[in-house]
Each structure stands twice: as C-alpha cells, then as structure tokens.
N, C-alpha and C positions, 0 to 999 in steps of 0.2 A: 489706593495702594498700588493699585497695577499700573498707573499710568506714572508715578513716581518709578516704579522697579523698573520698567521700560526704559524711561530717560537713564534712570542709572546704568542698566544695562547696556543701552546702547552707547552711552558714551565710555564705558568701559573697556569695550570692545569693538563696535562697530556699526552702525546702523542696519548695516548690510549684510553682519551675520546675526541677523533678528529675528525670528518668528515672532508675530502676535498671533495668538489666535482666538475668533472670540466665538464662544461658545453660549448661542443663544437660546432656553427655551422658549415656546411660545409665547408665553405669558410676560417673557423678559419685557422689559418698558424700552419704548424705541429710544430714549432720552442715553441708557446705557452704552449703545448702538452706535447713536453719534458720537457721544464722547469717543468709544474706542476708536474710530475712524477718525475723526479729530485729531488723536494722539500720533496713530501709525503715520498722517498724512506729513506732521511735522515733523517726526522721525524721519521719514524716509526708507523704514523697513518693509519687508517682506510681512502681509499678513493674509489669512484666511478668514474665513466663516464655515464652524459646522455647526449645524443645527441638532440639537442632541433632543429634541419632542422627540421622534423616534423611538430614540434608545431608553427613554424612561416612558411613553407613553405603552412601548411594549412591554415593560414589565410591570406594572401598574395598571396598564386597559385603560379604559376613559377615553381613549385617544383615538387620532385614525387610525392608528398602528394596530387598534387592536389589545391582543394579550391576556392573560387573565383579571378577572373583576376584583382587582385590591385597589379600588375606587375609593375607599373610606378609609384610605393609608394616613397619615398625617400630617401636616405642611413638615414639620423637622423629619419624619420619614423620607417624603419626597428630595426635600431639600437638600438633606445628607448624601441620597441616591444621585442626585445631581452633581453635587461636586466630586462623586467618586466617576461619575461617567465622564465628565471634564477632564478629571484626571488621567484617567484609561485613555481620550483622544490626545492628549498630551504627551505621553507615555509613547504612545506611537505612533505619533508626528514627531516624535524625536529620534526615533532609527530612522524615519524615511529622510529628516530633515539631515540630522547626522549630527545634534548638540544637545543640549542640557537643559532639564527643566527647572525653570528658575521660579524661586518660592515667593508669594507677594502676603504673607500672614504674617503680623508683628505681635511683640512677646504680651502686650496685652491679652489678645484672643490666644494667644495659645493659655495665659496663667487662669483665665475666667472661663477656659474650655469651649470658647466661640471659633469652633476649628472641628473639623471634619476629619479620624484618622482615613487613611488613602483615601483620604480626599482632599483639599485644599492645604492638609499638612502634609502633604507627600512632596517631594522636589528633591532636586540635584543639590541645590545650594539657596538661598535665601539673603539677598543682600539687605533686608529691612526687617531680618527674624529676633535681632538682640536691640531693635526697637521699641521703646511702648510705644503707645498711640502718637501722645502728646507729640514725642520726638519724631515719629514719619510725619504728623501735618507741620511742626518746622519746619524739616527738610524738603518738604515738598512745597512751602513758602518761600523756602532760597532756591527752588529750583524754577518756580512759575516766575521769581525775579531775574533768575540767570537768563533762562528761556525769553525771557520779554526785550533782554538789554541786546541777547546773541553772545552773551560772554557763556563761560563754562563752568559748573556747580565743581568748587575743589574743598574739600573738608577734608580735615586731616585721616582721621577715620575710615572714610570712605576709599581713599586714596590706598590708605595698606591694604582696606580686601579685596580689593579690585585687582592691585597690584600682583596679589597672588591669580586670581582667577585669569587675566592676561596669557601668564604663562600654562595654564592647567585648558585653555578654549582656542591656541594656535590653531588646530590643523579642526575645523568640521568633521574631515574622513574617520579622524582619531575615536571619535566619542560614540557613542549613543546615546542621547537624551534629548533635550528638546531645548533651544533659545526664544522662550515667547514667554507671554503672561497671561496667569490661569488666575483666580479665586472665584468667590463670592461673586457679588452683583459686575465686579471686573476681576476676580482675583486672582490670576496665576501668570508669570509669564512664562515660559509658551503662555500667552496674556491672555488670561481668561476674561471674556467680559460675555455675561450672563444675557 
C-alpha cells in the first residue's frame, strides 16, 4: 500500500516534493528495506531511514536502550506502540520537511479494525482510504503496468482527488505535515516501511 500511495503521490505532485520515510524496527525483515529503497530509487524522491528500536525498545526494556522490564508486553501491544511511534516520527518530519502526512490504510483495515488509532490511522489526507483491498491491489496492478510501459497511471477518480490536493500542496513553506509514506510493514507516506 505504501509503495502504490507513493506513486500516487508522487505523480500527483512531484517527485521532488516527497518524503519517504522508512521506519525500521530491528526485527523488520531486510526484504521490506529493499523494497522501500527500490520504490524511492524509481521515484526519484527525497527519503530517509529512522530507526525507531530505540524509541520502543525504551519503553518496553528488552533492548540496548534499556527502559523498564514490560518484556512480557504483547506482539499487538508492541506493534500498536510502533505504529504510533512511526507516526510521532512522521508527525515531525513534517514541520521540519514543511508538508503533509499522507495516509497508506484502505477501507478494509479500517471496517475489520486492522488500523492502529494515532497510529497508522492518523494522516493529513489518504489517497487509498475509500479503497477496499481488492481495489488498492488493482490499482496498484494498473500502476506496476503504467510504471513498466513509462506511461502515467490516469483514472478518473484518482484524477478529482488529486486535483484538489494540487492546489491545497502549492507552496511546502505553507503547510506543516509531512509528504512521505508511513504504515504497517510499509505503511504511511511520509512512507513508512517497517
């Protein structure tokens, strides 16, 4: 989903007004890693890596960080904790970057509650949120076809919300929020990849 929001986003706006950012914990799988590096390279955007073990291994202990011993926390405890730390680093890479945090959850996970509140549901705006499933892996079917020929992904649909967000993402200086992609194992743009 992040690597679909990304293309969208980018071509909606710019390449070059993009943050990705991908936010790895330890344990992330390197396979994630590449992929988001993969993405950004063909993009041609702006991206980072922050590593958030840290920020949860300090609240949680277990870790080098330290912290207290809530070692015996929960994988959906921790996981939750993650995507809201993701979010928090997106949050503010987006005053320093000077744009909009863009939402990579579709209306599946939000209607079967596979969504994290502030966390992976938090965002400026969501171009794949009145998606089900089904419909973001089409459109990211017509977009690995567009992306393969060098043509450009145009959908009727797509074209009105973008169209608005165009004029609402003119000036960087304007905003505070974040242009990248966050979520899940990639999920957020300000682009989250786990």
């Amino acid at each position: 989903d992040s690597a679909l929001v990304a293309f969208l986003t980018a071509e909606a706006i710019g390449a070059e007004r993009l943050l990705c950012v991908s936010m790895p914990y330890r344990t992330s799988s390197s396979a994630s890693r590449t992929d988001a590096a993969d993405v950004v390279e063909r993009l041609g955007c702006a991206f980072e890596t922050i590593d958030i073990s840290p920020m949860v291994d300090g609240y949680f202990g277990g870790g080098e960080a330290g912290g207290e011993d809530r070692t015996d926390a929960s994988p959906l405890r921790r996981g939750n904790f993650m995507a809201r730390m993701r979010m928090a680093v997106l949050y503010d890479r987006s005053v320093t970057w000077g744009g909009l945090v863009v939402g990579t959850g579709n209306k599946t996970e939000s209607l079967i509650g596979y969504t994290t509140l502030f966390g992976d549901s938090a965002c400026a705006f969501n171009p794949i949120g009145a998606l089900y499933k089904s419909q973001v892996r089409q459109l990211a079917a017509a977009q690995r076809r567009a992306d393969l020929t060098g043509q450009r992904l145009h959908r009727r649909g797509c074209d009105r919300v973008f169209h608005v967000l165009r004029g609402s993402l003119t000036s960087r200086r304007n905003h505070e929020g974040n242009l990248a992609t966050p979520g899940g194992a990639t999920r957020s743009p300000v682009s989250t990849t786990s």
